[in-house]
Structures are given as structure tokens and as C-alpha cells.
N, C-alpha and C positions, 0 to 999 in steps of 0.2 A: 419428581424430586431429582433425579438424572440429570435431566434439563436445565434446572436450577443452578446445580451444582457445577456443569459445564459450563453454563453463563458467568458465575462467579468466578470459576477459574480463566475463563476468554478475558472476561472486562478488568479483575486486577491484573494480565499477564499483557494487556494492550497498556492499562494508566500505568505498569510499571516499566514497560519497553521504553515509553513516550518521556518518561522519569529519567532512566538512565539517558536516554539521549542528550536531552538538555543537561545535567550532569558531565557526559562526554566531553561536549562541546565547551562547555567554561574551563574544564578544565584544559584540554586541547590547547584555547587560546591562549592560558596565562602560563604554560608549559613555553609554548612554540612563539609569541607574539603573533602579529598582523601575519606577518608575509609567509611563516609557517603553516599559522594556521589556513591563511589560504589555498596553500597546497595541497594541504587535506582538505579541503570544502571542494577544492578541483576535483583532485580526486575522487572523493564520495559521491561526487555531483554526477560526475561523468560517468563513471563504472552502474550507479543506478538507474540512470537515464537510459543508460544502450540494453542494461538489463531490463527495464520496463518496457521499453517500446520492443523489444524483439521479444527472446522466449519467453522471461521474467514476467509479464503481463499478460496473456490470457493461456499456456498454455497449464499452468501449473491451476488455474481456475478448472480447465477442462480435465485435466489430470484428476480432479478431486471430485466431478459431480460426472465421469466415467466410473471410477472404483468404486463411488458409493451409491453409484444405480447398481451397479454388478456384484455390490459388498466383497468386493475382493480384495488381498494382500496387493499392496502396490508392488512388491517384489516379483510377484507373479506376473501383474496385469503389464509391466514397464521391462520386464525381461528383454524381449526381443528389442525393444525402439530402445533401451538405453546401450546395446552393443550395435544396432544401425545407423542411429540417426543421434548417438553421442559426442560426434565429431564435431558437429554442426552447431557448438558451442561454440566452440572457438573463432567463430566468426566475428561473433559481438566483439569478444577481446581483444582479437587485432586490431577493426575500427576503434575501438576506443583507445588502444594506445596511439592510433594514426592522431585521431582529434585533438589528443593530451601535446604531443609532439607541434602540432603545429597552433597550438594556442600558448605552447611555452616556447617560444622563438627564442627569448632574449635568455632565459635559464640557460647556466655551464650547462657544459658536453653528460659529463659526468651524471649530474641531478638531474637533467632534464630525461634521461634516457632510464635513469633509474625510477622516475616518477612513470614515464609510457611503460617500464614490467608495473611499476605495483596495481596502474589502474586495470593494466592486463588479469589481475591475479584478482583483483577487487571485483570484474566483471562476472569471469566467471565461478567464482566462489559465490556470490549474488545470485547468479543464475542456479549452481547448484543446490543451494539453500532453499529457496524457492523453490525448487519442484520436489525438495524435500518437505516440506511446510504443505504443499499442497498433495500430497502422498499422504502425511499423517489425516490432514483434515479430509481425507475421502475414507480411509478407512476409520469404519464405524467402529466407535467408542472409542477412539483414540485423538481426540480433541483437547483432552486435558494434557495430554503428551505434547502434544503442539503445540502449546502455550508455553511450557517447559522450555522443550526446544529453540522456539522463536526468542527466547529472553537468556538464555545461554551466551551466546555470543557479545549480547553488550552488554552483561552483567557482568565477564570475564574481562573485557576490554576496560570498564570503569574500572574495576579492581588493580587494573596494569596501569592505567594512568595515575591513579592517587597516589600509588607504592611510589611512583618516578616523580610525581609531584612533593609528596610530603618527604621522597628522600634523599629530593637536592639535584635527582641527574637530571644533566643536560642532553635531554633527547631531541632529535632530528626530526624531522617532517617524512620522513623513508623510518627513522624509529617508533613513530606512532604508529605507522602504517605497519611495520614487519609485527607490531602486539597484537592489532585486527588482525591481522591474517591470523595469525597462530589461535584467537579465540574465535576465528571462524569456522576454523578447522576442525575444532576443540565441538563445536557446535557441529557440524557437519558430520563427523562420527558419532557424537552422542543422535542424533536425527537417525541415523543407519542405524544406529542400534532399537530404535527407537518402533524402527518398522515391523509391524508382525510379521511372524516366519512365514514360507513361503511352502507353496504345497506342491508345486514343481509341477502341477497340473498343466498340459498344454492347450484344454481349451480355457481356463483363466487367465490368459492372453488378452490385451486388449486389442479393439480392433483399430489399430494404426489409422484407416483413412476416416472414421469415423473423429478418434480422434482429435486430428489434426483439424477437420472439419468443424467441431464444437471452438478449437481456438481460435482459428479464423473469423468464425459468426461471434463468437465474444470478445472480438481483438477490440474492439474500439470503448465494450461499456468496462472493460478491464482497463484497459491504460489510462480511463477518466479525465481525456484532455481539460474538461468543465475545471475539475476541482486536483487531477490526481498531478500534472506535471509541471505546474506553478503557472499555468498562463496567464492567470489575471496579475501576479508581480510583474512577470516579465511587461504586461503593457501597461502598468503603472509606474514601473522604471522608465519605460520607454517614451512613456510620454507624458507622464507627470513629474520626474527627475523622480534622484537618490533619496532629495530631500521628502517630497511627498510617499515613497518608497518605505523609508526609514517608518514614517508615521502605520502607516500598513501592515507591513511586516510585525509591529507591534501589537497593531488589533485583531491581525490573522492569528498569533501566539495564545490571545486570548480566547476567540471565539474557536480557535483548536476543540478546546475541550469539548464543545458542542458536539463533534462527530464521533469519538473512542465506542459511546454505544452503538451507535449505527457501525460501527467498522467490525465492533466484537459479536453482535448479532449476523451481522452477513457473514463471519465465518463460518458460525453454528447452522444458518437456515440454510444455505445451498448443498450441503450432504443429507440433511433431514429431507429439502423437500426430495430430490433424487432420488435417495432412499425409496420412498412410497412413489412411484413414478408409474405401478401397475395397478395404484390403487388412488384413485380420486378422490373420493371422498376423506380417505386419511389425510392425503396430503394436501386438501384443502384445509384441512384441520389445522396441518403442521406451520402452513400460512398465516390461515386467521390469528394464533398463539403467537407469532411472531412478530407479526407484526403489529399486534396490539400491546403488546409488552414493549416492543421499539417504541413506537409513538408516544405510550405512558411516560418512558423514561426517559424519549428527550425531548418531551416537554416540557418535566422537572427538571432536567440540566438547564436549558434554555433559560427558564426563569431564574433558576438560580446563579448562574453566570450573569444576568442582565441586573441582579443586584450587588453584585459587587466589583463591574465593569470599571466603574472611574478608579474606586480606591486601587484595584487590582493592576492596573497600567499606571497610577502613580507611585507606587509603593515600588513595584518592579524594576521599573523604564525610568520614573522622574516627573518632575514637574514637567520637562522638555515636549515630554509625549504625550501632554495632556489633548492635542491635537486629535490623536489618536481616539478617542473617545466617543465621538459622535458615529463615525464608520465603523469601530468595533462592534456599539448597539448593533446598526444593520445585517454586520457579518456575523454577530452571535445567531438572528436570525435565518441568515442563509443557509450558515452552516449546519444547522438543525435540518432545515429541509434537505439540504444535500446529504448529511449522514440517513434521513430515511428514505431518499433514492437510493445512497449505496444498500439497504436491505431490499429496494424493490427489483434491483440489478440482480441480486443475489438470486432472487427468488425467482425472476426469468432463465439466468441460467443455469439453476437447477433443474428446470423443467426443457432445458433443450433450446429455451427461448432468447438465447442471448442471443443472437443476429438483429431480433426487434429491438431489444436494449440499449444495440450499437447503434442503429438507426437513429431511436431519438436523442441519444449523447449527442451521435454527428451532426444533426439537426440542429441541437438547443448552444451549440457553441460557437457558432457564427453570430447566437443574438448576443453570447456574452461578451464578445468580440465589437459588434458593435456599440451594446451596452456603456464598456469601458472607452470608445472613441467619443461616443456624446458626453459623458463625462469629462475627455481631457479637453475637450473644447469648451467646457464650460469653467473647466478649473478646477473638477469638483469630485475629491473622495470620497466623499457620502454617496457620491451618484453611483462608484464602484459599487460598494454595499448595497444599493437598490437593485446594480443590474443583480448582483449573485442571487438576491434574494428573488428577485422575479422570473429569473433562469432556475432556481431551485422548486418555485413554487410550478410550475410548468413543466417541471420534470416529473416530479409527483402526480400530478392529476395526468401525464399522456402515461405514466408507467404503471401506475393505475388501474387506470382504464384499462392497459392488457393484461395486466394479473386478473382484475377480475371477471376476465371472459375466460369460458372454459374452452379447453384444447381436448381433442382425442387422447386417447392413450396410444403412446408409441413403446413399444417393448425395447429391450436393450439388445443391441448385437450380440451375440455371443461367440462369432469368430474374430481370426485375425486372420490379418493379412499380409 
């Protein structure tokens, strides 16, 4: 019943994150126009990008399935490495205003330089957010708080836009941005509070090189080049133009919905399986549960998305987008399989095994790479949606095959370093 109850609370606190966003965004743009709201899509784009590929992507994964092998207060386990190695943020956010700066050439002196601090400030608030979120999700029975947390910030941020929306002010593209920060903020201490108290204990220390070493071996199934940092747009842009792009972009919106349970279950199973990490047979159990509950349920989504595919991109998008239609089918199916590789990721690095995980992401994304190249040489969007779908289906059966061989038991460290 527990279990239950946390699933309920992960999967509406992901369908309602995914809500607010798209909410955000319309309103954003009928606030700001085009060239506004572009600035924010920069913005956003950049600041999450440098946070994903650097700390933002596997370390806050390693963060979560360390304290919940060790069941320890993240305040405890993160003591020492958040006064050593807390500096080491701000790295991201320099590069990222560097980027900002030199892809806004032609922006005044003034806005241009005011947009390189926000995506500074966008970065690492990102970053700290995130290894907040991955704090709460290690310490056990505090999953439902995470949900909380993680939906805070753009719950706050829609509320700030509507008010300025429905009450006529003329906000700025640095005005949207200075409400986000404030309901990140707003988010970022509710998260701190969020955290169970600490016991001040010095062997509940984590151990730094171990650490650092679980994010390393999980750097590559964490950042999810396949599905997580838009690379199949980027070479549908690239090589099938805007206009083929447009069409895509529409059918990815749609077959989204496909993944939310696989995203809301991978939060849940990589502290559970951790959790029993001394005990095998449990934490085959916590597998088997998990993943048959995943599979069941996005089945059901799958099939239910693939019936109201067309009306749903015409009603939306337009008769325009009817294009979109035939690649949406494929992607609805990709995206199914690729939301239940994101639970078979989860469930390797819970158990220590994200380095395998990373292996076949790096592997299976070169074929989506070329996948997408035989397609723009044929002309052909639908071929997009075959490669995802046959890069997802091939992800599944290699990730598979290593969850279900068994591993020794490795005990957790219990010092630091």
C-alpha cells in the first residue's frame, strides 16, 4: 500500500510538472512575443543543458542510490563534499554565461549581459535543485516530499505569470526570468527544509571517492543522449529543415505522454532497489514489482495514446499538422520502449550497475544517429520513428539481459574520505 501511494503521488507530481510547463510556456509567449520569448527558451535551454551534461546528470542519480544503500540523512551523508567540492558549481555557470554572450552578439550591451547573469543564476539554481531532488529521493520514505518539492517551483512561477498576464503588466524577458528565480528559490528552501534532520554522526559521511565514482560509471545512462538532450530534433532540423522539424516536434508533444510512467517509476525503483542491496532475493522482488507494474502501465498508455493520435494533433496543432501523424504512431511506440529502458537504467543503477547502463546508451546511439541519416536521405519522417523505435526496442532486450543476470553482493562503504 506504501508503494501504491508513492507511485500515485510520483505519477500525478510528474503529469502535473509536465502541465505546468506547457501552461508556462503559452503564456510566456503571449506575455513576451517571439523575440521575448526566445530569450527565455535561450535561457532555459542553456542553463539546463550545462546543468545536465555536468553535475545536474548523474551525480544527483549517485547522490540518491548512495544514501539509500546507507539509509542515511542527506545532510549527514553530503556534509563534508557540500563545504569541499561546493565551489565546483560554479563552473557550469560561467560556461554558460560564456555561450549566452557569445550566441547573443547582436543583443544591446545592457540585455545582453543581463541575460549571461540570469542564465548564470538559472544554472546553478538548476544544479542546486537537483541534488536537492536527488537527496530527498535517497532518503527513504521521503519520495512523496519530492514530488512536492520538484512541483513547487513551477507551480509558483505559473501563478507569477497569470497574475502579470491577466493584470495587463508589461514584463520583460529579464522580468520573467527575475519570477523563476524567486520561485526557485522559494523551491530550494522549501527542499532544505524538506530534508530529514541530521544526526551529526561522523561515520554517516559519505564516501566522497566512491561517490564521485557511481556518477562517473552512470554519467552517460543519466544524461540520456538516445532520448534525454533533444538529439533526434537537433538532426531533424539539421537535415530535414524547420519545416519537417515543425511536423516532429508536434508528434514528440504527443507521444511525450508515453514516457511520465516510466520516468515516475525510475524515481521510485532506484532507492528501493539500493535499499535491499544486502539482500538479493528482496531486491529481486523490488525488480520483478517494478517492472511489471511499468510494463502493464505503459502498455495501457501506449494503446491509449495511439487511439486518439490523429484527433489529438488536430484539435491541438491544426489541420497543418496533420503530417505529423503517421511519425507520431511510430514515436508513440518508441517512446514506450524508451520510458521502460529509463526503469531498466534505474534499476542498474541502483544496484551499482550504471557503468553497463552507460555502455549500451553510448553504443545504441550512434545507430540512432545513423538511423536518422538514412531517413534524411530518403526524405522520410516516419524513418525517424522506426529508427527510435528500433533503438528503443534494442535497448530493452541488451538492458535486460543485464538486470536479469545475477551480481554478487557488494556491501556499502561506510567511511569517507
Amino acid at each position: 500500500m506504501r508503494d501504491r501511494f508513492t507511485f500515485l503521488v510520483v505519477v500525478m507530481g510528474t503529469f502535473g510538472l509536465q502541465g505546468l510547463t506547457l501552461v508556462t510556456g503559452i503564456i510566456s509567449a503571449r506575455l513576451l512575443g517571439v523575440e521575448g520569448r526566445g530569450q527565455v527558451a535561450l535561457v532555459f535551454a542553456l542553463g539546463l543543458m550545462l546543468s545536465q551534461v555536468t553535475f545536474g546528470g548523474s551525480l544527483p542519480v549517485a547522490i540518491a542510490k548512495n544514501l539509500a544503500e546507507r539509509r542515511l540523512a542527506a545532510r549527514d551523508g553530503l556534509r563534508r563534499l557540500a563545504r569541499r567540492r561546493g565551489w565546483m558549481l560554479l563552473l557550469p555557470c560561467v560556461l554558460a554565461a560564456v555561450m549566452l554572450l557569445l550566441l547573443e552578439r547582436d543583443a544591446s550591451g545592457g540585455e545582453r549581459y543581463g541575460l549571461a547573469v540570469a542564465v548564470a543564476v538559472m544554472t546553478l539554481q538548476t544544479l542546486v535543485f537537483r541534488m536537492l531532488v536527488g537527496s530527498l529521493q535517497g532518503e527513504i520514505g521521503h519520495l512523496g516530499r519530492m514530488a512536492l518539492v520538484a512541483m513547487t517551483p513551477q507551480a509558483l512561477f505559473t501563478i507569477a505569470l497569470t497574475t502579470a498576464w491577466l493584470a495587463g503588466w508589461q514584463w520583460s524577458a529579464l522580468d520573467v526570468l527575475a519570477s523563476f528565480f524567486v520561485a526557485s528559490l522559494i523551491g530550494v528552501l522549501l527542499g532544505w527544509r524538506a530534508l530529514a534532520r541530521p544526526t551529526r554522526r561522523v561515520e554517516d559521511e559519505l564516501d566522497q571517492g566512491r561517490l564521485f565514482a557511481d556518477a562517473r560509471h552512470a554519467y552517460v545512462s543519466s544524461v540520456r543522449p538516445i532520448d534525454g538532450i533533444g538529439l533526434d530534433r537537433i538532426l531533424v532540423g539539421a537535415l530535414l529543415g524547420t519545416f519537417a522539424l515543425g511536423l516532429y516536434a508536434a508528434a514528440v508533444a504527443v507521444a511525450f505522454l508515453c514516457s511520465i510512467v516510466g520516468q515516475a517509476v525510475s524515481v521510485i525503483t532506484l532507492p528501493r532497489v539500493a535499499m535491499y542491496h544486502d539482500d538479493p532475493e528482496a531486491q529481486r522482488a523490488v525488480i520483478r514489482r517494478w517492472l511489471l507494474l511499468s510494463a502493464a502501465l505503459i502498455v495501457v498508455i501506449v494503446l491509449a495514446v495511439q487511439a486518439i493520435v490523429a484527433p489529438a494533433i488536430r484539435i491541438a496543432f491544426g489541420e497543418e499538422f496533420t503530417g505529423a501523424i503517421t511519425v507520431a504512431r511510430w514515436l508513440v511506440l518508441a517512446v514506450g520502449f524508451l520510458g521502460f529502458r529509463t526503469v531498466l537504467i534505474s534499476v542498474l543503477q541502483g544496484q551499482g550497475r550504471g557503468g553497463t547502463a552507460s555502455w549500451i546508451e553510448l553504443a545504441l546511439t550512434p545507430v540512432l544517429v545513423v538511423g536518422v541519416l538514412i531517413s534524411a536521405h530518403y526524405e522520410s519522417l516516419e524513418g525517424v520513428g522506426v529508427a527510435m523505435l528500433v533503438v528503443g526496442v534494442i535497448a530493452c532486450i541488451a538492458l535486460g539481459a543485464v538486470v536479469a543476470r545475477r551480481q554478487p553482493v557488494r556491501p556499502p562503504s561506510t567511511t569517507s574520505t
